[in-house]
C-alpha positions in Angstrom: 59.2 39.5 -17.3 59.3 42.4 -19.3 63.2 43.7 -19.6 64.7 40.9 -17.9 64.0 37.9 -20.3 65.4 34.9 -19.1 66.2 31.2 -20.8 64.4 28.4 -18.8 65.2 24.6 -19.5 63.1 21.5 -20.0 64.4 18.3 -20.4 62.6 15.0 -20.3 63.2 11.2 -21.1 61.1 8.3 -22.6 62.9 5.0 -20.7 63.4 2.3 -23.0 60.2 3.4 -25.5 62.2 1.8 -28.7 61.1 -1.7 -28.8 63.4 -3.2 -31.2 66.8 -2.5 -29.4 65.0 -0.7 -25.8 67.1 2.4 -25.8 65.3 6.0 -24.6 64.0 8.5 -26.6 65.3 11.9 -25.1 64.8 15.5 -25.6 64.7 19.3 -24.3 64.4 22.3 -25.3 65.3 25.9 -24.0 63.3 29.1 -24.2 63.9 32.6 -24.0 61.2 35.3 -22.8 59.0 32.1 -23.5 59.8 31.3 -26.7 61.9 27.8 -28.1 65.0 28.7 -28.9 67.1 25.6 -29.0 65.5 21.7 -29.1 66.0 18.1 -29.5 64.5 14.5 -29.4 66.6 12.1 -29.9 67.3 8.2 -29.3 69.7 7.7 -26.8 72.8 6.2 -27.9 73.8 4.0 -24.8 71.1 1.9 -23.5 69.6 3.3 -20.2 68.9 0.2 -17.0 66.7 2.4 -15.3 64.3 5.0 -15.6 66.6 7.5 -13.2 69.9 7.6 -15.3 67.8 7.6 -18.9 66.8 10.9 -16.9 70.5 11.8 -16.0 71.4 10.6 -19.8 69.1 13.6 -21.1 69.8 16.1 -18.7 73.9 15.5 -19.1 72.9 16.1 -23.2 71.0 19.3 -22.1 73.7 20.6 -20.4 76.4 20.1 -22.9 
């Protein structure tokens, strides 16, 4: 919206996608009035066991 730009989060995971040691690949980024204004993708550096806390793994690293 015109004069009331806002930031907007995304953050999503890939669970265990590294096949030589099966930790995540993670990212997000943030916009503002639609446009990237901070972002990430990175391995994980603890080794998810399930699909839901690689989720929580990324979103805790978004929210840092």
């Amino acid at each position: 919206e015109k004069g009331n730009p806002s930031v907007v989060g995304y953050v999503d995971s890939d669970y265990a996608d590294d096949m030589d040691d099966g930790r995540s690949t993670a990212g997000y980024v943030f916009t503002l009035a639609g446009g990237p204004i901070c972002w990430i993708s990175s391995v994980q550096s603890i080794m998810a066991m399930s699909i839901i806390e690689a989720e929580y793994m990324a979103v805790a690293e978004a929210v840092k």
